[in-house]
C-alpha positions in Angstrom: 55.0 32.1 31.2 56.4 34.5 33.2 54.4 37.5 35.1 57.0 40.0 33.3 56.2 38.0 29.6 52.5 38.4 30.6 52.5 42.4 31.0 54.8 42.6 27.7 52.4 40.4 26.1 49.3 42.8 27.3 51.1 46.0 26.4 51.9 44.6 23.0 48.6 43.1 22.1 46.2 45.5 23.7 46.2 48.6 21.2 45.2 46.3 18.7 42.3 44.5 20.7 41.1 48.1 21.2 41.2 48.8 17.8 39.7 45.6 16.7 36.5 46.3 19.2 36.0 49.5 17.6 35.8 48.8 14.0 33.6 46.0 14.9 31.4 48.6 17.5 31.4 51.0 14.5 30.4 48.3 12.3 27.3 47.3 14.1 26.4 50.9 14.8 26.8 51.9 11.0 24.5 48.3 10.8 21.9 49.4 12.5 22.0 53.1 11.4 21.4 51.5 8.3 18.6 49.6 8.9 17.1 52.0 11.1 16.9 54.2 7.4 15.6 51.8 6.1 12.3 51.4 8.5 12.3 54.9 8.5 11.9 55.4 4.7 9.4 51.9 4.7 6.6 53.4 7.0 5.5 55.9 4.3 5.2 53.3 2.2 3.5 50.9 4.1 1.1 53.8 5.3 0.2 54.6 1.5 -0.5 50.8 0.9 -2.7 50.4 3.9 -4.2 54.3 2.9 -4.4 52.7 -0.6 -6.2 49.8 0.4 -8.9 51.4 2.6 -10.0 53.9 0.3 -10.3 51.2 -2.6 -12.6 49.3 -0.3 -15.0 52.3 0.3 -14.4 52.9 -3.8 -17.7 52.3 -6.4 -15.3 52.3 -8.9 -14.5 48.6 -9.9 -11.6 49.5 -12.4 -9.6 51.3 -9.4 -10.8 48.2 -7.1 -9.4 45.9 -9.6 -5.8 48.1 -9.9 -5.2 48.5 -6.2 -6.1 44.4 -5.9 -4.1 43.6 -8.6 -0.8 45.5 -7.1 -1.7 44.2 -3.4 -1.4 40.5 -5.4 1.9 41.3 -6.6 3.1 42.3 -3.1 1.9 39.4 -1.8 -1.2 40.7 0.1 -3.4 37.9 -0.4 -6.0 38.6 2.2 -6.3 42.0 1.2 -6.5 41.2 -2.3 -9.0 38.4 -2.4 -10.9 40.9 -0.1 -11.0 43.3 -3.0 -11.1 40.8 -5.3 -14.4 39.5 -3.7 -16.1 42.6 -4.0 -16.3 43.2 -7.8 -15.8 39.5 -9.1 -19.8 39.3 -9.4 -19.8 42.8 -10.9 -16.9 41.8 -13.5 -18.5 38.7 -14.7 -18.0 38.3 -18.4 -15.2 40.6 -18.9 -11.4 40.4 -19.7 -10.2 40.7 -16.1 -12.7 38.2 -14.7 -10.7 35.4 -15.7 -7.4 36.3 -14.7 -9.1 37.4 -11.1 -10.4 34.2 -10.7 -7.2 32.5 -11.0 -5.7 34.8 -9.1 -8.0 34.7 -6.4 -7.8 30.6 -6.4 -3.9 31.2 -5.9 -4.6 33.7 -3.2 -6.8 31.2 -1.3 -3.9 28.7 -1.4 -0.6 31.3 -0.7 -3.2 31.7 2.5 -3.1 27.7 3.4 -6.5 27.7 2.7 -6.4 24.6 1.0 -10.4 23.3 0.8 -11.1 26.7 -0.9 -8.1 26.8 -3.1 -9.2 23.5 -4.6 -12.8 24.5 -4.6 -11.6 27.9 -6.7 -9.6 26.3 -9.2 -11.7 23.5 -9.8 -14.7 26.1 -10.4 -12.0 28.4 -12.7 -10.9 24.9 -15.1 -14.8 24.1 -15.0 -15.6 27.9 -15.9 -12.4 28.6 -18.4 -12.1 25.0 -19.8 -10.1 26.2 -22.9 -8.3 28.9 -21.1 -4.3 28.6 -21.2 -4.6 28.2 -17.8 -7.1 25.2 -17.1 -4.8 23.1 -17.1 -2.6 24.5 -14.2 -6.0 25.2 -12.3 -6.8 21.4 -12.8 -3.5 20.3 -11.3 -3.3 22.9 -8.2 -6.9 21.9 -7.5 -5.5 18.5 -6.7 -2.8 19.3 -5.4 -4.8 21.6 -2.5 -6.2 18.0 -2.0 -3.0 16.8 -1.1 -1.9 19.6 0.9 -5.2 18.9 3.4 -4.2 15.5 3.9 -3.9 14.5 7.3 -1.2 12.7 9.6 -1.6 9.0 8.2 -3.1 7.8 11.9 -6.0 10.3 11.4 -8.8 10.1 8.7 -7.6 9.5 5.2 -10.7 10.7 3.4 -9.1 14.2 2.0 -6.2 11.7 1.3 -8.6 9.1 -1.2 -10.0 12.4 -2.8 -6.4 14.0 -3.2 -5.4 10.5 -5.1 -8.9 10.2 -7.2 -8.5 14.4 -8.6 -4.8 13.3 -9.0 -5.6 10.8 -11.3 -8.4 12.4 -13.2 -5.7 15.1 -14.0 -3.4 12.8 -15.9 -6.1 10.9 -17.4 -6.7 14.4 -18.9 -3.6 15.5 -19.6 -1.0 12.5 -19.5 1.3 14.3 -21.1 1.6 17.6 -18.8 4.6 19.1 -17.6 2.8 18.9 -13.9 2.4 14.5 -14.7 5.8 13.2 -13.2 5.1 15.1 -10.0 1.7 13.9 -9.7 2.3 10.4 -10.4 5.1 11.2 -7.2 2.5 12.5 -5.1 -0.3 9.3 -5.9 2.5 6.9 -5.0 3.1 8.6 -1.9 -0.6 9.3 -0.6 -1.0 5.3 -1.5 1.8 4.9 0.3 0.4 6.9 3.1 -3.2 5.0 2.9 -0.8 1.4 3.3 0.4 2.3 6.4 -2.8 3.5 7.8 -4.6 0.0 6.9 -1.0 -1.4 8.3 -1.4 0.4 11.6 -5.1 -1.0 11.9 -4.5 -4.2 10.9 -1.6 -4.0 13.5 -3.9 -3.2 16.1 -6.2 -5.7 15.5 -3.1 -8.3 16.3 -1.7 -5.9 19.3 -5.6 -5.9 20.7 -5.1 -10.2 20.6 -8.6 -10.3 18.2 -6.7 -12.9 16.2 -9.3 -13.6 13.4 -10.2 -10.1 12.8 -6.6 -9.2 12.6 -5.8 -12.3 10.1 -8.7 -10.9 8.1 -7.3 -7.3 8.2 -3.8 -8.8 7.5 -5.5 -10.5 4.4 -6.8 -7.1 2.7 -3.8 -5.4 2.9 -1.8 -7.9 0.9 -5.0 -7.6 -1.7 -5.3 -4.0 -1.8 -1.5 -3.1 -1.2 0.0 -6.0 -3.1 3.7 -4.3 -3.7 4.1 -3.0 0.2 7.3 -2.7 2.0 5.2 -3.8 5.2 3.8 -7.3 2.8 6.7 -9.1 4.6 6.0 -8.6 8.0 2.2 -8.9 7.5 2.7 -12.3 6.0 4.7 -13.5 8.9 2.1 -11.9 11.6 -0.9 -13.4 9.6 1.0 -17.2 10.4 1.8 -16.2 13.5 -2.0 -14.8 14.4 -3.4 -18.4 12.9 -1.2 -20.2 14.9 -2.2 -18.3 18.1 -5.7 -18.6 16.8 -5.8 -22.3 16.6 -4.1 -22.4 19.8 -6.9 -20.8 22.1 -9.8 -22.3 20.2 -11.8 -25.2 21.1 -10.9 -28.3 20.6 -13.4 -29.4 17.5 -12.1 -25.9 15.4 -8.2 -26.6 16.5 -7.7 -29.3 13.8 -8.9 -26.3 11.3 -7.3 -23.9 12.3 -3.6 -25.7 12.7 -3.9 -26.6 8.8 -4.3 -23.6 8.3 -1.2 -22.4 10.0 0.3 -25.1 7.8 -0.8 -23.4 4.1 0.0 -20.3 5.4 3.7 -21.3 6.4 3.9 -22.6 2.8 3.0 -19.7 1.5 5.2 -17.3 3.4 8.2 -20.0 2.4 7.6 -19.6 -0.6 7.2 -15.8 -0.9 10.3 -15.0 1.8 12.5 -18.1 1.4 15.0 -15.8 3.5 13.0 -13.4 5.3 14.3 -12.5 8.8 11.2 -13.8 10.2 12.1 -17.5 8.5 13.4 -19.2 12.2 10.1 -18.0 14.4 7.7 -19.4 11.4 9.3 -22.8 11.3 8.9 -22.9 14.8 4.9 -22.1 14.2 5.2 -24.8 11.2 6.8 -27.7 13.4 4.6 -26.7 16.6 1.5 -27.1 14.2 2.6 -30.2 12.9 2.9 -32.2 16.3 -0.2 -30.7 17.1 -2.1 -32.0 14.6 0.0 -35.1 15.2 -1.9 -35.2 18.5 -5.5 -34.2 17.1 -4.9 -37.7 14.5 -4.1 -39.7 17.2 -6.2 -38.6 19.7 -9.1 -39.6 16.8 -7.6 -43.0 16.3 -7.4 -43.8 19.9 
């Protein structure tokens, strides 16, 4: 393009750049304007809330307590409102409100992530209220607090055991809730979780080279996870760990050890007849074989 098509170009072009920047200038300037209102007219608001608030904690009167906590739970002021909630609960015992303040106050725990008080709170509430409308919610989101402590599955899975056990005493109660299909979900995915924390043990035992302890880790896990993805693998690293085993041990246990290796390839044939692992455990198989091969010879000489 020529310089003379370029200056046309730029004379043509730049009202409308000009006026395109300054709708859009105007636009975020209106924008802000806007929302600048809007902070303006919120701080009142806020103030009264936070006025609200400090003059109901200072309040003897438990009613007003109860209002102001009640509307700071509907704004989502959980810390403020189990605050107030904590201070006439004992005084309230026995009346109308207590119940619905307990649940609430369970709730409130949770919305705050505090998940071991959560549980604690609603388990006390379906305990306390066991015919109220809402035991049966409190009975499910006490387990389910469970599940939302559960840990990363290389730490300790103890919150994760509990989580499953409350899980399951909530259907055994009430197999036919709304809340069932999600917490049969959840128990298959905490067990789920538990395999592959016994996996990644039982693994380590193998990675460490402690070839009997890992065999007898390997064994558990196909007895207490019988339908795991990971059964495969452990089947094949259980031969494999035998083999090894036989292999390093002295020569009176080898025989042993190498039959064994033998029943355990037949197993894992029989099991994974086309498992990905099938070429490297007839390679174990056969190298067992000749060995004992040796071992009967060695006898007969």
């Amino acid at each position: 393009m020529s310089k003379d098509s370029v200056a046309f170009f730029n004379f043509i072009a730049l009202p409308f750049v000009l006026f395109i920047d300054t709708e859009y200038i105007c636009t975020l300037m209106h924008k802000n304007k806007l929302k600048l209102l809007i902070g303006v007219m919120m701080i009142p608001l806020l103030s009264s809330c936070a006025t609200e608030y400090r003059k109901a904690q200072k309040s003897t009167d438990n009613e007003y307590k109860y209002q102001v906590a009640m509307d700071l739970y509907q704004n989502e002021k959980w810390y403020k409102a189990n605050n107030l909630f904590e201070q006439i609960m004992p005084a309230m015992r026995g009346t109308e409100e207590a119940e619905d303040m307990q649940f609430k106050y369970a709730y409130g725990c949770y919305n705050q992530k505090q998940y071991t008080m959560s549980s604690h709170y609603f388990k006390n509430f379906y305990q306390t209220y066991s015919r109220s409308d809402k035991a049966e919610e409190a009975m499910y989101m006490s387990a389910y607090s469970l599940k939302e402590e559960s840990p990363r599955e290389e730490l300790d899975q103890s919150s994760t055991r509990e989580a499953i056990s409350a899980l399951q005493g909530f259907l055994n109660r009430y197999p036919d809730s709304k809340y069932a299909p999600e917490a049969t979900k959840i128990i298959d995915d905490l067990q789920d979780k538990l395999a592959s924390k016994s996996y990644l043990i039982a693994k380590q035992y193998y990675q460490l080279r402690r070839w009997k302890a890992a065999m007898v880790a390997f064994e558990n896990f196909r007895k207490d996870y019988p339908d795991s993805k990971y059964n495969e693998e452990i089947a094949y690293l259980r031969l494999e760990s035998s083999h090894t085993l036989a292999d390093v041990s002295t020569y009176n246990k080898k025989e042993e050890r190498y039959q064994t290796t033998v029943k355990l390839y037949e197993g894992f044939i029989d099991k994974y007849p086309e498992s990905t692992y099938l070429k490297s455990a007839e390679k174990l198989y056969s190298d067992a074989l000749v060995q004992l091969e040796k071992i009967a010879k060695n006898k007969n000489s």
